[in-house]
N, CA, C and O atoms as CSV, one atom per row, in Angstrom:
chain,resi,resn,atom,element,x,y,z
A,1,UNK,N,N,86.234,124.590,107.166
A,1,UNK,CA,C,86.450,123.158,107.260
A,1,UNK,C,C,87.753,122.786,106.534
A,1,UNK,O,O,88.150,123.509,105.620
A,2,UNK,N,N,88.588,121.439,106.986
A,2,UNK,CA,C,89.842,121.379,106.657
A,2,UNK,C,C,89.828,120.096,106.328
A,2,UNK,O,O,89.147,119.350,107.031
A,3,UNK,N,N,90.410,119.660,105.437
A,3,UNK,CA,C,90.223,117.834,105.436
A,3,UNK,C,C,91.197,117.395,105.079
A,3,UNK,O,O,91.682,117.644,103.975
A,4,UNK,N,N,92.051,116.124,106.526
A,4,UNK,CA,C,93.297,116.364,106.442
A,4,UNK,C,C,93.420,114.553,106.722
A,4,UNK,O,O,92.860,113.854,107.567
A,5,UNK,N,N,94.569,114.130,105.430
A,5,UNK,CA,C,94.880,113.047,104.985
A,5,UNK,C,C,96.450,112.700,105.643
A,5,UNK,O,O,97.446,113.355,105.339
A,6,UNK,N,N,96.456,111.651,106.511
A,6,UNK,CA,C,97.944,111.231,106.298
A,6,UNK,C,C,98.162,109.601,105.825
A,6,UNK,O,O,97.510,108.660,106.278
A,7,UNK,N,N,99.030,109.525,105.002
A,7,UNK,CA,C,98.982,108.330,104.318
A,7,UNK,C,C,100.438,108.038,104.326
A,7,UNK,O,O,101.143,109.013,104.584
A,8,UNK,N,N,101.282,106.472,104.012
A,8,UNK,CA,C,101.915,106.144,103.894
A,8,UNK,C,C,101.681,105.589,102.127
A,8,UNK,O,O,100.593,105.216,101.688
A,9,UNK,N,N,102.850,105.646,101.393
A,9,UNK,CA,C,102.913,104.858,100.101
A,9,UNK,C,C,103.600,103.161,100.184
A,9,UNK,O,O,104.826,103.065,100.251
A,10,UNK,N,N,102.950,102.191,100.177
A,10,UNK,CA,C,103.689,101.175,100.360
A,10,UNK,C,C,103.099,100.280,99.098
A,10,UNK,O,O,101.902,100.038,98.944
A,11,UNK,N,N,104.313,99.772,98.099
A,11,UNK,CA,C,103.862,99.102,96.714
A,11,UNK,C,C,103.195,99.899,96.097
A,11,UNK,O,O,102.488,99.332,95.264
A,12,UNK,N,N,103.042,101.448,96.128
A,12,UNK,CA,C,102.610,102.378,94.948
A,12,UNK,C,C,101.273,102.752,95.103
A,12,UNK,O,O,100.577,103.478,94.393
A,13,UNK,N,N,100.910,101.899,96.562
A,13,UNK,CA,C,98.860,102.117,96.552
A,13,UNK,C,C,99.028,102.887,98.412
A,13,UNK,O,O,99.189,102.274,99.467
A,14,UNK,N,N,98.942,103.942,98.244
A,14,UNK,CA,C,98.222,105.035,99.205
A,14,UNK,C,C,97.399,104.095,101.257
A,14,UNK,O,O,96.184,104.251,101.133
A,15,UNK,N,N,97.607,103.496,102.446
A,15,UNK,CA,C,97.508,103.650,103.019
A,15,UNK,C,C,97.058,104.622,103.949
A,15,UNK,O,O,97.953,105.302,104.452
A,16,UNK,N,N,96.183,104.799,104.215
A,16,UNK,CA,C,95.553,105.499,105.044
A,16,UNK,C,C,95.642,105.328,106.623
A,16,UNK,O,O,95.149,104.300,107.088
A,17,UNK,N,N,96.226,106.240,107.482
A,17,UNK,CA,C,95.823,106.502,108.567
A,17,UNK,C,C,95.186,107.038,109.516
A,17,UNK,O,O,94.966,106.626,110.656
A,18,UNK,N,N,94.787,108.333,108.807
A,18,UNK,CA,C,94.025,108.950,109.385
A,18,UNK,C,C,93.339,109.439,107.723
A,18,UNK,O,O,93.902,109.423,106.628
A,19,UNK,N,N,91.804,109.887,108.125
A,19,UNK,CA,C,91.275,110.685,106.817
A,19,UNK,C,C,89.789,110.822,107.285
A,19,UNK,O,O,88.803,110.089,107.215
A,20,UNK,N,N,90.041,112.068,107.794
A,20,UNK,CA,C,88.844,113.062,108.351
A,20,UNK,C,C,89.299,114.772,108.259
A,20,UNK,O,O,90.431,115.252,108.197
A,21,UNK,N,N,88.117,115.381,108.274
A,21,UNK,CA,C,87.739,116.406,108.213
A,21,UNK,C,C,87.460,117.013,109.335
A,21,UNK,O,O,86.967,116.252,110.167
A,22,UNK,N,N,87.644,118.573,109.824
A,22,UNK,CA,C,88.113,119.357,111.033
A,22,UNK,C,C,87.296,120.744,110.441
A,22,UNK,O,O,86.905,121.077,109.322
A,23,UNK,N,N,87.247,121.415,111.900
A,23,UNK,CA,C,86.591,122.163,111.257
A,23,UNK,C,C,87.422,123.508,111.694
A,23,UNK,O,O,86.996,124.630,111.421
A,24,UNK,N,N,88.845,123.250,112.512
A,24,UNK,CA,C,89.686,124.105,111.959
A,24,UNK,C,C,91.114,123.691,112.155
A,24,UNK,O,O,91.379,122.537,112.492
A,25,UNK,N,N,92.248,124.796,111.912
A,25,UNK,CA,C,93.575,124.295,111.928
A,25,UNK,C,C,94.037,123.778,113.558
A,25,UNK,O,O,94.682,122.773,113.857
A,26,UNK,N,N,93.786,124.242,113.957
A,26,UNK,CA,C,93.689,123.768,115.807
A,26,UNK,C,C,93.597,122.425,115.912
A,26,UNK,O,O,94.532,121.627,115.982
A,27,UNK,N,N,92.092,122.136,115.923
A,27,UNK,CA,C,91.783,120.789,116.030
A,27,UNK,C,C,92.575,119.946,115.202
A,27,UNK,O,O,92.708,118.817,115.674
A,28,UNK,N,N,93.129,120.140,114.137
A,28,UNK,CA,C,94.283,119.652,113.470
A,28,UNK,C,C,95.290,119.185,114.654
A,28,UNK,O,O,95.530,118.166,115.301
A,29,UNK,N,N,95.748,120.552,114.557
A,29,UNK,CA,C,97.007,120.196,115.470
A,29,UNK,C,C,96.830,119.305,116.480
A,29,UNK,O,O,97.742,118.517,116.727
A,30,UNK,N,N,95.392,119.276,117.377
A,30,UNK,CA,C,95.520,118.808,118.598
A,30,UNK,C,C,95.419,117.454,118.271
A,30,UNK,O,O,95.960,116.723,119.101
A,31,UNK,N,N,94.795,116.776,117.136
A,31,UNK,CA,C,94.341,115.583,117.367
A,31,UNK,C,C,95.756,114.982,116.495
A,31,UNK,O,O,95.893,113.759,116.517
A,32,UNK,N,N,96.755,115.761,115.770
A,32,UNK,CA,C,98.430,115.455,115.362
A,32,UNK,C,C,99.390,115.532,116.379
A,32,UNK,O,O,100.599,115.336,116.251
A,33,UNK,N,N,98.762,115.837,117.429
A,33,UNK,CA,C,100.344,116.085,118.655
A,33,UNK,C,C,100.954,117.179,117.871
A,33,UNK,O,O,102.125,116.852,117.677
A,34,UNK,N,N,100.712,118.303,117.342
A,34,UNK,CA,C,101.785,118.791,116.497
A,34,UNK,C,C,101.111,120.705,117.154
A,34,UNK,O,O,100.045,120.992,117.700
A,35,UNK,N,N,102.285,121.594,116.769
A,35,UNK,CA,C,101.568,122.730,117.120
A,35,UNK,C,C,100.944,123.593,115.858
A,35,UNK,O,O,101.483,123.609,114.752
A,36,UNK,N,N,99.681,124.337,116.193
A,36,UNK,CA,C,98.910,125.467,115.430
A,36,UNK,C,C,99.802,125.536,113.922
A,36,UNK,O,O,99.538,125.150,112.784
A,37,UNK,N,N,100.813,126.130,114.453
A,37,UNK,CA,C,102.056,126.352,113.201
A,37,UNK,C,C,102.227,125.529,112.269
A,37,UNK,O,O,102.194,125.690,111.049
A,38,UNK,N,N,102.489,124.274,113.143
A,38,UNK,CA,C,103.151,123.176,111.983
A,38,UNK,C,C,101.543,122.901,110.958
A,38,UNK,O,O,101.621,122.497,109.797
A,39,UNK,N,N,100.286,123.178,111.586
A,39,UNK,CA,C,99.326,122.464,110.879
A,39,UNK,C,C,99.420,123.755,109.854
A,39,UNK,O,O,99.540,123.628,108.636
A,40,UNK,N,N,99.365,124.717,110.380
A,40,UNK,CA,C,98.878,125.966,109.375
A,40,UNK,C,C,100.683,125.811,108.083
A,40,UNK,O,O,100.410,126.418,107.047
A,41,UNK,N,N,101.616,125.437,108.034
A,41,UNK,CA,C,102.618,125.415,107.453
A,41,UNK,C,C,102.394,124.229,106.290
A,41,UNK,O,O,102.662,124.324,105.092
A,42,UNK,N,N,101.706,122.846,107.151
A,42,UNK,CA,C,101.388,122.088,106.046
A,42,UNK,C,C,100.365,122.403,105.141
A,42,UNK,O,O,100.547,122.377,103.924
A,43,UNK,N,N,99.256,122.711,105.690
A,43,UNK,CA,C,97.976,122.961,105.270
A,43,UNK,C,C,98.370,124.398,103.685
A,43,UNK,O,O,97.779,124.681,102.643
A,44,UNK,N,N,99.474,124.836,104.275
A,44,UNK,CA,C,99.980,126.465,102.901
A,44,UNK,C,C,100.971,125.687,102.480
A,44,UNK,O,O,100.975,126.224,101.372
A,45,UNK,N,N,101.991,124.727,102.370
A,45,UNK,CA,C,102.809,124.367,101.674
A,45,UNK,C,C,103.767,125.235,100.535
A,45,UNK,O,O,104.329,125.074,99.451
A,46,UNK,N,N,103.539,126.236,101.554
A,46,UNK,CA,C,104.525,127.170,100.672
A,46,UNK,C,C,106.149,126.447,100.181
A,46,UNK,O,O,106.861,126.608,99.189
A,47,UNK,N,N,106.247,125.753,101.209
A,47,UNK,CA,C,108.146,125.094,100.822
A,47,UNK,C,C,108.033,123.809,102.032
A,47,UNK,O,O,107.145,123.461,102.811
A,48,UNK,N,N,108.998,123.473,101.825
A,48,UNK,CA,C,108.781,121.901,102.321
A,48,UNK,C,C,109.991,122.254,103.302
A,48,UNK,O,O,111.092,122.719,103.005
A,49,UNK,N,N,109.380,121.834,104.810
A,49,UNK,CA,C,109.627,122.215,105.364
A,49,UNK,C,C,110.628,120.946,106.060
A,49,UNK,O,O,110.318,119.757,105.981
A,50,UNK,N,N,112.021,121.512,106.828
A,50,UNK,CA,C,112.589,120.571,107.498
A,50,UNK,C,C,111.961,118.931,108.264
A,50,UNK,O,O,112.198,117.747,108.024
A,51,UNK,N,N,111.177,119.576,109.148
A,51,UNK,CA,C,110.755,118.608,109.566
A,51,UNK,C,C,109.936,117.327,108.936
A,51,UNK,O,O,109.336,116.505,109.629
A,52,UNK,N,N,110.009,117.304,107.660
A,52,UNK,CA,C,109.215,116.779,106.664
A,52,UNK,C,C,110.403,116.018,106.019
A,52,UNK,O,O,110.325,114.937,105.435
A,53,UNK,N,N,111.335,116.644,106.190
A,53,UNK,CA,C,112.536,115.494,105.312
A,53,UNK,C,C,113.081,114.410,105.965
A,53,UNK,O,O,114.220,114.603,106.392
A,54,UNK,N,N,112.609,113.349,106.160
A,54,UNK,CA,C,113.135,112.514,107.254
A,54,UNK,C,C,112.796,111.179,106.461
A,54,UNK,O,O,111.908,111.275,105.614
A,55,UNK,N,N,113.343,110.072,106.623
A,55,UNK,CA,C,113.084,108.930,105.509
A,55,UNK,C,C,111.834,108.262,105.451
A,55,UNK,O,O,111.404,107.665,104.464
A,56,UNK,N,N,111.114,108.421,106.845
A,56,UNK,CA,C,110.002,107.627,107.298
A,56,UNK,C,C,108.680,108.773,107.734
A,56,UNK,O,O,107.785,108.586,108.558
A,57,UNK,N,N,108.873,109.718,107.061
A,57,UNK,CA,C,107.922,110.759,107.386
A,57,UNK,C,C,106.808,110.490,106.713
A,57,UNK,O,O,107.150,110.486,105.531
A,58,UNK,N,N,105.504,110.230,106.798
A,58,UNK,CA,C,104.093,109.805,105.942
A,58,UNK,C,C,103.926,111.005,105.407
A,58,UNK,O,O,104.609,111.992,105.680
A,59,UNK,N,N,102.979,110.958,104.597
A,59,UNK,CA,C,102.206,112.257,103.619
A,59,UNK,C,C,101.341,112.792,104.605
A,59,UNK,O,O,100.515,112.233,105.327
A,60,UNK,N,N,101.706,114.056,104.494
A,60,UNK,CA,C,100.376,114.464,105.184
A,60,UNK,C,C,99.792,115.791,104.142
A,60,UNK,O,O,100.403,116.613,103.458
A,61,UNK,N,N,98.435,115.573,104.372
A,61,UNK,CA,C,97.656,116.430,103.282
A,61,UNK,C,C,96.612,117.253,103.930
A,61,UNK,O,O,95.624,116.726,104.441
A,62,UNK,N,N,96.868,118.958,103.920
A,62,UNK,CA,C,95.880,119.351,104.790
A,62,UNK,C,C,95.429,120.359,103.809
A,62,UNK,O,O,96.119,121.194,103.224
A,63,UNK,N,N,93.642,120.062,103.690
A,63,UNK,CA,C,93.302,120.981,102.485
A,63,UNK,C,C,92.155,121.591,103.009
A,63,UNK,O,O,91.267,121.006,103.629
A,64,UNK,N,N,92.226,123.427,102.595
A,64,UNK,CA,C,90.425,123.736,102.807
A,64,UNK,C,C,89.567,123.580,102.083
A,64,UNK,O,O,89.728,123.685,100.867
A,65,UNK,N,N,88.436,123.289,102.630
A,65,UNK,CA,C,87.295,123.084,102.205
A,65,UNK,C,C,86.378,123.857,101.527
A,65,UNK,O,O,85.461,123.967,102.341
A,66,UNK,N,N,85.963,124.659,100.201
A,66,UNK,CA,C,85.893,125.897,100.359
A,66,UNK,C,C,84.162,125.861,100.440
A,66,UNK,O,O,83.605,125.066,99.683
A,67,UNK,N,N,83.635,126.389,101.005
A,67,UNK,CA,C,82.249,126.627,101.228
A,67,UNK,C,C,81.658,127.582,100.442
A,67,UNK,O,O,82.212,128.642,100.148
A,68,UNK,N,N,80.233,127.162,99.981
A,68,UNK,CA,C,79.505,127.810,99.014
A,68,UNK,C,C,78.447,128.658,99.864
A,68,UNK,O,O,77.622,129.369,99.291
C-alpha cells in the first residue's frame, strides 16, 4: 500500500488535492497521468528530479505503507 499526497502551500497552511491511498505504484501513476517511473522516482526520492523544478509544481508525497 502507498499513500500518496499532493498539496499546494498557499499562506504557509498545506492544501490538499488529492490524499488517498493505492495499493500500488501503477495505480499511482494511472490515476497522476504520469508514467510507472515517474511514480516509482517520487515515491524513492533519491534526488530531485528535473521535472519537479518548475515554479508552479505542487508537492507531491508518495509514501509506503509498511505492513505488519
Amino acid at each position: 500500500m502507498f499513500d500518496c499526497k499532493i498539496y499546494v502551500i498557499i499562506d504557509e497552511e498545506k492544501v490538499y488535492m488529492l490524499d488517498k491511498q493505492f495499493k500500488n505504484l501503477k495505480l499511482i501513476a494511472e490515476e497522476l497521468g504520469i508514467t510507472y517511473q515517474q511514480a516509482a522516482d517520487l515515491s524513492s526520492r533519491r534526488e530531485i528530479k528535473k521535472y519537479t523544478k518548475f515554479k508552479f509544481f505542487p508537492n507531491i508525497e508518495i509514501t509506503k505503507i509498511k505492513s505488519n
